[in-house]
C-alpha positions as CSV (number, residue, x, y, z in Angstrom):
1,X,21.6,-36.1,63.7
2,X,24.5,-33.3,63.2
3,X,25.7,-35.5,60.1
4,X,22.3,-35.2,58.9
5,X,21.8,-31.4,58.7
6,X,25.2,-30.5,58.0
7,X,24.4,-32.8,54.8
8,X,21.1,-31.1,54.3
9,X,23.1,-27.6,54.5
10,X,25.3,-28.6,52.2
11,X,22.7,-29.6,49.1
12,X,20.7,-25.9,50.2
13,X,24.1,-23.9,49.5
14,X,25.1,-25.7,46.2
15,X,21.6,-25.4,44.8
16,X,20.9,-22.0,45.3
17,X,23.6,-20.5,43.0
18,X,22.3,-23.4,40.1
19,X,19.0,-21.2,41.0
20,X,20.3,-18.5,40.1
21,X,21.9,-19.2,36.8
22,X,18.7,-20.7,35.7
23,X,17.2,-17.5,36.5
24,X,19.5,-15.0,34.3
25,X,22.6,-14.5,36.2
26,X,23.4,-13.7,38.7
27,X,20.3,-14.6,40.8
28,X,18.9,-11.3,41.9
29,X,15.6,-12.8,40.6
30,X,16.4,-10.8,36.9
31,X,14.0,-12.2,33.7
32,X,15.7,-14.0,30.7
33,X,16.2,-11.8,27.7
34,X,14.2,-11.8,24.7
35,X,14.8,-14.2,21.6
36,X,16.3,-12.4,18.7
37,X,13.5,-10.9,16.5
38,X,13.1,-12.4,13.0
39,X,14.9,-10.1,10.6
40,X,13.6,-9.9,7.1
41,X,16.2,-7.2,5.3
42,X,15.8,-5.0,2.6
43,X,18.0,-4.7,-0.3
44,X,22.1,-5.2,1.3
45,X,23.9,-2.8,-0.7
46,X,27.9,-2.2,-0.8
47,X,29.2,1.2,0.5
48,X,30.5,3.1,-2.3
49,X,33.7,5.4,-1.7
50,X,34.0,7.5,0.9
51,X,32.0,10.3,-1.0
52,X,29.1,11.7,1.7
53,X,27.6,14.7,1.9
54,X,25.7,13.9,5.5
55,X,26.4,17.0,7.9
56,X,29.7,15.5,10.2
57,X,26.9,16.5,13.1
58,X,23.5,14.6,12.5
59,X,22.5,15.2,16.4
60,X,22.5,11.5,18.9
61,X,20.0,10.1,16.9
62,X,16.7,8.1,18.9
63,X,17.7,6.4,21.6
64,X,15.1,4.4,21.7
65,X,14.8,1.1,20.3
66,X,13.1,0.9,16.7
67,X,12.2,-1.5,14.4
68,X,13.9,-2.9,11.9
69,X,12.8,-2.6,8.3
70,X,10.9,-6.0,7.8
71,X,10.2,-6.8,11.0
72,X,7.0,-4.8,11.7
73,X,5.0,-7.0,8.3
74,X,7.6,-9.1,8.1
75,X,7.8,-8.2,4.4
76,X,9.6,-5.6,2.2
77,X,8.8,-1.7,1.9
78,X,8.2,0.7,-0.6
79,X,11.6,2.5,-0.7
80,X,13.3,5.0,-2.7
81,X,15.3,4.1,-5.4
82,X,17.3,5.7,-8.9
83,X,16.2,5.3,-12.1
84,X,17.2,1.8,-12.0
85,X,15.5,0.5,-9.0
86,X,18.7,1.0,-6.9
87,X,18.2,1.6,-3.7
88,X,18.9,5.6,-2.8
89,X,20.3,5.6,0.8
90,X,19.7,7.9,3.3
91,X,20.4,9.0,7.3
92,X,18.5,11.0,9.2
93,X,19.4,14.5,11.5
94,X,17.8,14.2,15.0
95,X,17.2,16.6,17.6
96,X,20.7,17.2,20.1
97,X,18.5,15.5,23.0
98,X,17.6,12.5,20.4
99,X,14.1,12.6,21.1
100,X,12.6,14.0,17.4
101,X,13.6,13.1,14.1
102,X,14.4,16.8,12.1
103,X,14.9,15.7,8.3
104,X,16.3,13.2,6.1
105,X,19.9,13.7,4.1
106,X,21.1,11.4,1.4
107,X,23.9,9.7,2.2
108,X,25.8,6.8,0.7
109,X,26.9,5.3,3.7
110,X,22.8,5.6,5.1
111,X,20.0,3.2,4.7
112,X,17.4,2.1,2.4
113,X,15.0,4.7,2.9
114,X,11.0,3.5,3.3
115,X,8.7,5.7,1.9
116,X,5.8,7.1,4.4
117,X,1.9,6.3,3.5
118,X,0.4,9.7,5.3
119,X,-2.9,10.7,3.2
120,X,-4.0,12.5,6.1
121,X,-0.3,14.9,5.9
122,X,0.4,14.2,9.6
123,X,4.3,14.2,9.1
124,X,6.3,17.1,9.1
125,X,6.9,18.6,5.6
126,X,10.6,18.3,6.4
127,X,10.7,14.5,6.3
128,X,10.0,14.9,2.4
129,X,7.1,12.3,2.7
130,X,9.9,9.8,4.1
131,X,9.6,7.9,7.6
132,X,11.8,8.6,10.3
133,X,15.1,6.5,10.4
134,X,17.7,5.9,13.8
135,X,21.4,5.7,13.7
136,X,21.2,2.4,13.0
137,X,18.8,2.4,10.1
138,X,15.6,1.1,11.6
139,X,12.2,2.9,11.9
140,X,11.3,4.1,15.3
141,X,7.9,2.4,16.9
142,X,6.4,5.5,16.9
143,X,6.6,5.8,12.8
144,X,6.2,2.5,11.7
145,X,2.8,3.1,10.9
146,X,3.5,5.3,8.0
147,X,5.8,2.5,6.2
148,X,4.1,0.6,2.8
149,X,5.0,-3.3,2.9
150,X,5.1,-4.8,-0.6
151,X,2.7,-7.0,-1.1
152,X,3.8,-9.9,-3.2
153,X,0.8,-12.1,-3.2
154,X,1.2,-14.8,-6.0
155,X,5.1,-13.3,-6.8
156,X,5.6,-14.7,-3.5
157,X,6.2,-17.9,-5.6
158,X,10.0,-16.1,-6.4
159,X,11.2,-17.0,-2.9
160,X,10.7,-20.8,-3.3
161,X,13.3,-23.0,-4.1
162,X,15.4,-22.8,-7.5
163,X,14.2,-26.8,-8.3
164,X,10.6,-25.7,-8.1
165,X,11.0,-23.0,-10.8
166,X,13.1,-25.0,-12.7
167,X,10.2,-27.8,-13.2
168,X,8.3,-24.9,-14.5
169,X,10.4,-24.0,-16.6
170,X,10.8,-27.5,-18.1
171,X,7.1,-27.6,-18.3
172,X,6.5,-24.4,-20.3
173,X,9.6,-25.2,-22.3
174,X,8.4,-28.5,-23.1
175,X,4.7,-27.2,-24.5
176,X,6.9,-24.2,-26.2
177,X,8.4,-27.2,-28.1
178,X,5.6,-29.6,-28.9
179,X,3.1,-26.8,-30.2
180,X,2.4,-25.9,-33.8
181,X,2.5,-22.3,-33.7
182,X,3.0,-19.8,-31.3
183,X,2.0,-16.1,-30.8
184,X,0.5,-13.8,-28.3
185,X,-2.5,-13.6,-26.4
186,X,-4.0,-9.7,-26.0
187,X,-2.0,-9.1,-22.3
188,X,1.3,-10.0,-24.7
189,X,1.8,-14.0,-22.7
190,X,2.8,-16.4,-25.2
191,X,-0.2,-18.4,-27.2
192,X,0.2,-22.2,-28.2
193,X,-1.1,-23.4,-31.2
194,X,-2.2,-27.1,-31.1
195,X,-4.3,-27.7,-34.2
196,X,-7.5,-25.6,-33.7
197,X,-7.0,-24.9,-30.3
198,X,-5.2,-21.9,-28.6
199,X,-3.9,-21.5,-25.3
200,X,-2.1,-19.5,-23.7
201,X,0.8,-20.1,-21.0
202,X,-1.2,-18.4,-17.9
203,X,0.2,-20.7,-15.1
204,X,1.5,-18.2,-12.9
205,X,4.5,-20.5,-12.1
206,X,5.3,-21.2,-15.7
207,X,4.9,-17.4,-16.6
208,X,7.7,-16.5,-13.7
209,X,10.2,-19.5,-14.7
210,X,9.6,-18.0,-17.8
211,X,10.2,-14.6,-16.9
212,X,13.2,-15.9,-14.7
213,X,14.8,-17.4,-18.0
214,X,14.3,-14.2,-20.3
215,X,16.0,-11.7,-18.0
216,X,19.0,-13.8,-17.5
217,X,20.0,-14.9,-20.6
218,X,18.4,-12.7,-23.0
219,X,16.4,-16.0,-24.6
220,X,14.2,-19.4,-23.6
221,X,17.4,-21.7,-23.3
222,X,16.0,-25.4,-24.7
223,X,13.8,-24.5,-27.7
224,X,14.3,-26.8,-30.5
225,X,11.9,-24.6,-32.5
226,X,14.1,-22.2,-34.9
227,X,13.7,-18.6,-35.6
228,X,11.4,-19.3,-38.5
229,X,8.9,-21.3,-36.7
230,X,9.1,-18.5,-34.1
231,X,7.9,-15.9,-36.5
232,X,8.2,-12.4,-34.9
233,X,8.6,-13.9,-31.5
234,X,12.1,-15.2,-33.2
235,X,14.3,-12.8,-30.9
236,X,13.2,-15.1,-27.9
237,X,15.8,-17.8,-29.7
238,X,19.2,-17.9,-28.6
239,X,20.4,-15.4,-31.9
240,X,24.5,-15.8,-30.9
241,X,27.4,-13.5,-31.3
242,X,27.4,-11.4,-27.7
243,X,24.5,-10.1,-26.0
244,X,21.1,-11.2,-26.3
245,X,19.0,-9.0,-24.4
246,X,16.9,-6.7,-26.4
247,X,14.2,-3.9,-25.7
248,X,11.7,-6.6,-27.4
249,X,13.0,-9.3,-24.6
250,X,12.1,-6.7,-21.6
251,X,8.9,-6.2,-23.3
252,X,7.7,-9.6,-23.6
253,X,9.4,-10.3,-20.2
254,X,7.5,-7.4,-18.6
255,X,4.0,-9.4,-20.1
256,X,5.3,-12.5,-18.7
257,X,5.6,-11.2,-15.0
258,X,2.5,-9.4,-14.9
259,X,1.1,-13.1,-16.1
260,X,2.8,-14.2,-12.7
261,X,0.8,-12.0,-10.7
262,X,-2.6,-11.5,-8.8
263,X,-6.1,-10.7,-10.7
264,X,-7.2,-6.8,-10.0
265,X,-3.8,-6.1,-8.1
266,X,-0.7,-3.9,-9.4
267,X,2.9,-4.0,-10.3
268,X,4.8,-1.7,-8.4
269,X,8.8,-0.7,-9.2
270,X,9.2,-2.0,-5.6
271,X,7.9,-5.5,-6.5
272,X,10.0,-5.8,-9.9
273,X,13.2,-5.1,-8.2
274,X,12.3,-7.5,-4.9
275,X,11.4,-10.2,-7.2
276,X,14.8,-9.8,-9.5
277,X,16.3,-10.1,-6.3
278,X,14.8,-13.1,-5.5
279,X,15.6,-14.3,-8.7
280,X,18.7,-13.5,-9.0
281,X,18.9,-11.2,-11.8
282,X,19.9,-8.6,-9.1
283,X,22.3,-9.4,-6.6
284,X,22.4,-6.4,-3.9
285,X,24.9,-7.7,-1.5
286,X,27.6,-6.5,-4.7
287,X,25.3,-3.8,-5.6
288,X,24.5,-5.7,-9.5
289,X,21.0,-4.5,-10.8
290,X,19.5,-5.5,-14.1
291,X,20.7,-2.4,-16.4
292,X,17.3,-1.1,-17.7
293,X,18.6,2.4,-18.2
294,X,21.8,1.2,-19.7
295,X,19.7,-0.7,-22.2
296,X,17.4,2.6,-22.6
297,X,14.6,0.7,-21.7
298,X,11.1,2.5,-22.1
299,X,7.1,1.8,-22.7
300,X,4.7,3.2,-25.0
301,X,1.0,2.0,-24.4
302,X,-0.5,2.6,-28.3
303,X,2.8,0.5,-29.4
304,X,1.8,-2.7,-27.0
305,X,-1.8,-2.4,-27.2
306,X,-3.2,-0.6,-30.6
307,X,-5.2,-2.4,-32.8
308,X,-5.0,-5.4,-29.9
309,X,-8.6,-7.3,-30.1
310,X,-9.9,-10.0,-28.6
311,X,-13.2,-12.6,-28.5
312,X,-14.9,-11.9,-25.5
313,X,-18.7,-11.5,-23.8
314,X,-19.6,-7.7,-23.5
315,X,-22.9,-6.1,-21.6
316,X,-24.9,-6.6,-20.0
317,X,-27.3,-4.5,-22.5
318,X,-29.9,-1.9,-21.0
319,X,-33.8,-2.1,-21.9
320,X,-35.5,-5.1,-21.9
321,X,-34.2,-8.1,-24.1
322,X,-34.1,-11.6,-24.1
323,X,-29.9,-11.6,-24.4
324,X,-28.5,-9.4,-22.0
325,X,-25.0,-10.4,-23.3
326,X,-23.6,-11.0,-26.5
327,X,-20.3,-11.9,-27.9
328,X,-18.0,-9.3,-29.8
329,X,-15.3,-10.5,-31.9
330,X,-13.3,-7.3,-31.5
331,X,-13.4,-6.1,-28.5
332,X,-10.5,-3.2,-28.6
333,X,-8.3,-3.4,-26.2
334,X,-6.9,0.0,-26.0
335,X,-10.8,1.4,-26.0
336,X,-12.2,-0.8,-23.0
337,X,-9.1,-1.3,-20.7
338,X,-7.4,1.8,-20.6
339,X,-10.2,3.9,-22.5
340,X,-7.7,4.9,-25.6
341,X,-5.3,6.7,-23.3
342,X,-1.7,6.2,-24.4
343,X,1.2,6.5,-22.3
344,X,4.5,7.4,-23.2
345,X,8.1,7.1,-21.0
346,X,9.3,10.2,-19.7
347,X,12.9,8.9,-18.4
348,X,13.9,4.9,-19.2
349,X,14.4,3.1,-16.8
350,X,13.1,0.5,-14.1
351,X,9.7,2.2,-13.6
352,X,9.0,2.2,-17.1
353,X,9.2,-1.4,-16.8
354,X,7.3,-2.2,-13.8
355,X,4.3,0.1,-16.1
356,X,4.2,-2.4,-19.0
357,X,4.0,-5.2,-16.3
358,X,0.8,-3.4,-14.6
359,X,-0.7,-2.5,-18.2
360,X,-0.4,-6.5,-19.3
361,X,-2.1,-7.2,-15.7
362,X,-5.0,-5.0,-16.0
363,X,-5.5,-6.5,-19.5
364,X,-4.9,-10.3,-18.3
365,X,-7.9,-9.1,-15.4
366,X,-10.3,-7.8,-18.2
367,X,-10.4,-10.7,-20.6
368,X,-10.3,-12.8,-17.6
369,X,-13.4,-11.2,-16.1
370,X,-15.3,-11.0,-19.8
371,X,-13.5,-14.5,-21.4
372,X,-16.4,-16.6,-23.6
373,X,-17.7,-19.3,-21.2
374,X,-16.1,-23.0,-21.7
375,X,-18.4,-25.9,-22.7
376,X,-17.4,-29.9,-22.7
């Protein structure tokens, strides 16, 4: 009997500290920690020389736990950036207690710095319509509201795999080839010929592998069509002799990513420089952008867009008829999408860029919306 409960004594005292460590520890009865959040980043960048103009003294800083840009959406923000799309970096100055953000200084050894939605002006004027960053770059709880995730929607397709792009690629390239003709459609996306019948590349997949293939090498690598058959489109051939990229490369490449993107939505600078990221045309984590303002890069809406027509349905006509729509030959482009308003660049750049995306996108939405109906 002794032999028996000493035994039973024994199992009891070499259990309870296996207990324990199951429990956390120390077994004091503490709860596991938390699994690591899911971290999407924003753009890595590489700290430039030692060059800052942050005060030595930006106060403690929130000591309170915030979240990290990307985790909140799990997506990408709005954020500001240069005239390239380069991230501008930022800290902030907190109150000595490091309860209350005070105001944001740039600083090149700060953050990527989100940019606050507040239409109802609820921030203080001194955060510069910026939301609130910790000491260690992420957005308190209490501000996340006022970040703007970038919403991607069909762009999302840049963040598959390189393989699935490439098919696309092949598959545009390989129509490219085989047509009679080629030319543009009214949003600027290229047009195949193929006897009496037109069509345009509008696979949004195509249209980004496309897109992909422009802005790194300056031409569609693979055509077997020469510069004559190309007419004016003959700078999209690989010309030789240095570089290839041209202003007329970024334009037609700017048509081609709006013709990767959603129906009714818009092309934001944000999006153009996520989805070169994705690419590959940027690479952050050595601080390489695409160089639109070295190139000089800049967009004028009357020279994409006047004199642009297109076949399409128009009405529906008031009174009382029989035909409430008709079909117009000419529909001007200039007149019914943007209602003859030109634009004109202020400062090249990125921005100017992501503009002549989101004109070619409102104009791939209007002859979408009024195209002449298809009949077998």
């Amino acid at each position: 009997m002794r032999r028996r409960l000493f035994a039973y004594v024994l199992v009891l005292v070499l259990c309870v500290p296996m207990v324990a460590l199951a429990r956390g520890g120390s077994g004091d009865g503490g709860t596991p920690p938390p699994a690591d959040p899911i971290v999407v980043p924003v753009d890595p960048v590489v700290e430039p020389e030692p060059t800052s103009d942050a005060p030595t003294d930006p106060g403690r800083g929130n000591s309170e736990p915030g979240v990290e840009m990307g985790i909140l959406y799990g997506d990408l923000y709005v954020i500001v950036r240069d005239l390239n799309g380069v991230p501008v970096l930022y800290s902030w100055v907190w109150s000595e207690d490091g309860t209350t953000p005070l105001y944001p200084v740039e600083d090149p050894h700060g953050f990527s710095q989100p940019i606050a939605y507040d239409p109802d002006g609820v921030l203080p004027v001194e955060f510069l319509g910026l939301v609130p960053l910790d000491v260690e770059g992420l957005v308190p709880e209490a501000y996340a509201v006022y970040t703007q995730p970038v919403d991607f929607g069909r762009l999302s397709l840049a963040r598959a795999p390189s393989d699935v792009i490439d098919q696309a690629y092949a598959e545009a390239l390989a129509a490219i080839n085989a047509c009679d003709s080629i030319g543009l459609d009214p949003a600027g996306r290229l047009l195949l010929m193929v006897g009496d019948e037109a069509k345009a590349i509008d696979s949004p997949r195509e249209c980004l592998a496309l897109y992909r293939e422009l802005m790194l090498n300056g031409y569609l690598s693979g055509l077997t069509r020469d510069a004559e058959s190309m007419g004016p489109l003959a700078y999209l051939c690989e010309q030789g002799g240095g570089s290839e990229m041209t202003n007329a490369d970024l334009d037609r490449a700017a048509c081609l990513l709006a013709g990767s993107g959603d129906k009714g939505a818009n092309v934001s600078l944000d999006e153009v420089i996520y989805v070169n990221n994705f690419l590959g045309i940027n690479d952050p984590s050595t601080g390489t952008y695409f160089p639109f303002t070295g190139m000089g890069y800049t967009y004028r809406r009357t020279n994409a867009y006047a004199g642009v027509e297109a076949a399409l349905l128009q009405g529906p006509v008031t009174g009382s008829h029989a035909v409430m729509f008709y079909v117009d030959e000419h529909v001007n482009i200039m007149d019914k999408v943007f209602e003859n308003q030109g634009y004109e660049s202020v400062e090249a750049g990125a921005r100017e860029f992501a503009h002549a995306a989101d004109d070619s996108l409102h104009v791939i939405e209007y002859i979408h919306n009024w195209a002449l109906p298809e009949y077998e």
